[in-house]
N, C-alpha and C positions, 0 to 999 in steps of 0.2 A: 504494500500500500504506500511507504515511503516510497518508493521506486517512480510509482505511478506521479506521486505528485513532487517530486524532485524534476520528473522531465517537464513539468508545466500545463499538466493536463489540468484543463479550466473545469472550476466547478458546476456541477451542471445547471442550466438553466442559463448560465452565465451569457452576456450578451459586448459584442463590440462597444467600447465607448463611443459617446455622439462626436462624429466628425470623422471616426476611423472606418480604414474599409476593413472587410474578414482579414483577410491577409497581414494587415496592420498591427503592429504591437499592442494587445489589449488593455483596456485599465486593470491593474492588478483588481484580485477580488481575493477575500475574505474564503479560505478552503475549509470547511466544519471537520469534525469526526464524521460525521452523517455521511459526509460527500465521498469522502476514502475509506469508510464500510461498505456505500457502492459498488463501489468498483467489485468488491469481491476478492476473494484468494487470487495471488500472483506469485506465480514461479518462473526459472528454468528460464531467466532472457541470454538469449543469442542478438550481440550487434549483427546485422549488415555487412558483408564486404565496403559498401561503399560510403557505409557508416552513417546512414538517412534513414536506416528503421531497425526498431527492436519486435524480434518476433519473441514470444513468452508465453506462458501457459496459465490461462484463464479459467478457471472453473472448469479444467477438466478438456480446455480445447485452445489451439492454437490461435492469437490475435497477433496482429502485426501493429506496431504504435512509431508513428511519426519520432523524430528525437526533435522536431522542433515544437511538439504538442500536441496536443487534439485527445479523439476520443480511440481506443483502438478499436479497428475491423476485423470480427472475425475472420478466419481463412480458412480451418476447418468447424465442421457441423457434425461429422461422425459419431459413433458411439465410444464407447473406451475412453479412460482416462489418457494423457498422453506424457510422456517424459522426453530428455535428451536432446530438445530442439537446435539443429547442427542446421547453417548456411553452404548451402555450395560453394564452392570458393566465385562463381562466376555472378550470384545473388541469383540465379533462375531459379531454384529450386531449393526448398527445408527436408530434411531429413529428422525423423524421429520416431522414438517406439511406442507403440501401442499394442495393444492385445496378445503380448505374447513374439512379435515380429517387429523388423524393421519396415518402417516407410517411405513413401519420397510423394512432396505432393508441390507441384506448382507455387511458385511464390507468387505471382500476379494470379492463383484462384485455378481451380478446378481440383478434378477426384483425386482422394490419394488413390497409390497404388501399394500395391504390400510387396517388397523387394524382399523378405526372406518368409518361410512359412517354420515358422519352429517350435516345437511342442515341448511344455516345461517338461525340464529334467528333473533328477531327484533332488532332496537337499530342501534348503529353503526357498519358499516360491518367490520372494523378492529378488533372489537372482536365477532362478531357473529358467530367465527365458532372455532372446535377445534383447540388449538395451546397449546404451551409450553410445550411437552411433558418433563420427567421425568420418568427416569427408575426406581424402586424399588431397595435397596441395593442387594438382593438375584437374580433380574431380570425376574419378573414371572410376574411383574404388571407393567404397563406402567401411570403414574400420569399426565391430562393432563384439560387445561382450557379450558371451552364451553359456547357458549352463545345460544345455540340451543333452550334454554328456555326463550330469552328474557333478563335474565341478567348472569352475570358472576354466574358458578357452576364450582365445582373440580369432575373430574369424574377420573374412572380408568377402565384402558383396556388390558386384559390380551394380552402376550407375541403373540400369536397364531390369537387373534381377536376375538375371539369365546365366550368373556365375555366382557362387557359391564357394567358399574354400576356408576351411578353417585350418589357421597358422600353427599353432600350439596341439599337441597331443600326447604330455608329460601326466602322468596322474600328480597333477598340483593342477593350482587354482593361479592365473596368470592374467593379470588385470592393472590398472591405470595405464594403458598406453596409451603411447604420443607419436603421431610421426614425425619425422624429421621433414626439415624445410622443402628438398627434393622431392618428397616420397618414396626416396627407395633405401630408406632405415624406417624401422619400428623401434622405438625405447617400451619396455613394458615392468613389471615386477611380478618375479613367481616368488607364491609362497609354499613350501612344499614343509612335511612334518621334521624334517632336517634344518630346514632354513622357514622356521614359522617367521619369522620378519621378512623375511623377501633376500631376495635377488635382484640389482636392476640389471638387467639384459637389455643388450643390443640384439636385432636380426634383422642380417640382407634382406630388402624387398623388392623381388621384380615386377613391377611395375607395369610389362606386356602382359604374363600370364595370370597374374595375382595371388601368387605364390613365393615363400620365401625361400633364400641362398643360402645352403648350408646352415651351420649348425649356430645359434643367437653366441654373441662376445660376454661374458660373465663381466660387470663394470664395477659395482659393489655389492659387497654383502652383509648387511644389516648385523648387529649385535643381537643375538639370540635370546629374545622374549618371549614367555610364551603366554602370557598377558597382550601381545600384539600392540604395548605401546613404543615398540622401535621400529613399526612398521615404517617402511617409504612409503613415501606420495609419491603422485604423480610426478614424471619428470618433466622438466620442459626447455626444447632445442632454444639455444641462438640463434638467431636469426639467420649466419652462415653456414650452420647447422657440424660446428668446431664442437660446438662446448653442449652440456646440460648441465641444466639444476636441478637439482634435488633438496627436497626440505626433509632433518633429518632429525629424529630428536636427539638431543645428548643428556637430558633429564628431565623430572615431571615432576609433577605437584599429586602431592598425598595429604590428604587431610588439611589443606592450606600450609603444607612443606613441600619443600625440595629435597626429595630423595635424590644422592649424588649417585651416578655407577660405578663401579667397582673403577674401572676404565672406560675413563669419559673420553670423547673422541669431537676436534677443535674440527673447522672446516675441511675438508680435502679435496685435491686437485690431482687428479689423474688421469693418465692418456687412456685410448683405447683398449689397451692391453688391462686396463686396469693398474699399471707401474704410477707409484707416486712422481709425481714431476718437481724438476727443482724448484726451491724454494715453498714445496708447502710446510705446511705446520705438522710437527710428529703428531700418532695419536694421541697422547695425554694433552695434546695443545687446546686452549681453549678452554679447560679448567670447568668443562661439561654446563655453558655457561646458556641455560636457554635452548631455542632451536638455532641448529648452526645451516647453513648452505653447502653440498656439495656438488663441486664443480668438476664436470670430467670432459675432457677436449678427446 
């Protein structure tokens, strides 16, 4: 609801001041509680490629909203709640899951279509079915998580629907991936019962067949919780797709304290190989101070 009226959506009923045309800068007015209970629940906004509209999820369906204002237009009308609202890199098309499946529906308006047909797996039903889509930098490949096999797998689904191919087939659970700038790296994290904190992994992506190159690069490996508060997050490339981030804990809060680790671990910098690069910080560096950044080129 802050969201909605942070972007300057006029309260309803609201009318241009006298002298102004629509278009014209309004007279500021008075926004109630009343006016942004309205609106209703709002989730799950994706900017625009071209950075002129937020698509988000409105009670359950997709609205598209000005960022210079107004009221948002629905786009879809379907049944299903909806999640994961993902822009095409080229703004023609949104991407998101519903029912069980991935989507893809016109962003200027018409039917969605259902790009994966996939029946919950075992486990729990909040992740047993496709979700999290992610478009490809180029937009040919749709990246997207499923549990259709009983645990968490990273599959990809072409643009069309007509290709199918699931990345991952480790009995672990392998989830927050990222592509890389090009598209032809995946960053992702497995958790397996050896490594319940994760793994981040790199894997080749070829990008013709929508299939991955050989076997993923091991980048770090989490300190071993099985409280799963040393889990990684998601990674996320540089822009020239050199480096990632990683947000990493190195301590937590218990009871309103800070429990220290036995061996607390400062930022770290490392190449592909996973090899510390010169000049980072040993691991005690950093004196386990909060969340630390890991940077790997």
């Amino acid at each position: 609801m802050l969201l909605a009226a942070g972007l300057g959506i006029a309260a309803p009923g609201a009318a241009p001041a006298p002298g102004t045309s629509q278009g014209a800068n309004p007279t500021p007015v008075q926004v109630t509680f009343e006016d942004l209970a309205s609106i209703g629940s709002i989730g799950a906004p994706a900017l625009s490629p071209d950075g002129r509209e937020l698509a988000l999820v409105q009670e359950g369906q997709i609205v598209l909203l000005s960022t210079e204002g107004g009221w948002p237009s629905p786009l879809t009308t379907t049944a299903g709640a909806k999640s994961g609202v993902a822009w095409s890199p080229d703004g023609r098309a949104i991407a998101f899951a519903s029912d069980g499946s991935i989507w893809v529906v016109p962003a200027a308006g018409g039917q969605p279509v259902r790009v994966t047909d996939s029946r919950p797996g075992r486990g729990d039903p909040r992740g047993a079915a496709d979700r999290q889509p992610q478009w490809s930098p180029k937009g040919k490949w749709i990246l997207f998580e499923t549990g259709r096999r009983g645990n968490n797998d990273i599959g990809v689904v072409s643009e069309d629907g007509l290709t199918v191919n699931l990345l991952t087939s480790a009995e672990a659970d392998e989830s927050a991936a990222a592509w890389s700038p090009d598209g032809t790296h995946i960053a992702y994290v497995e958790r397996t019962p050896g490594h319940f904190s994760g793994r981040l992994l790199i894997a080749p992506f070829d990008p013709v067949n929508g299939r991955t190159v050989g076997a993923p690069r091991e980048i770090y490996v989490a300190k071993d919780d099985r409280g799963g508060g040393w889990s990684i997050r998601r990674p996320v490339w540089s822009p020239d797709g050199k480096q990632l981030a990683a947000v990493l804990h190195t301590r937590w809060p218990v009871a309103g304290h800070h429990v220290e680790p036995r061996e607390p671990r400062g930022t770290a910098r490392l190449d592909c190989a996973g090899r510390r690069r010169p000049g980072a910080p040993p691991d005690d560096a950093g004196g386990g101070r909060g969340v630390e950044s890991a940077v790997v080129a």
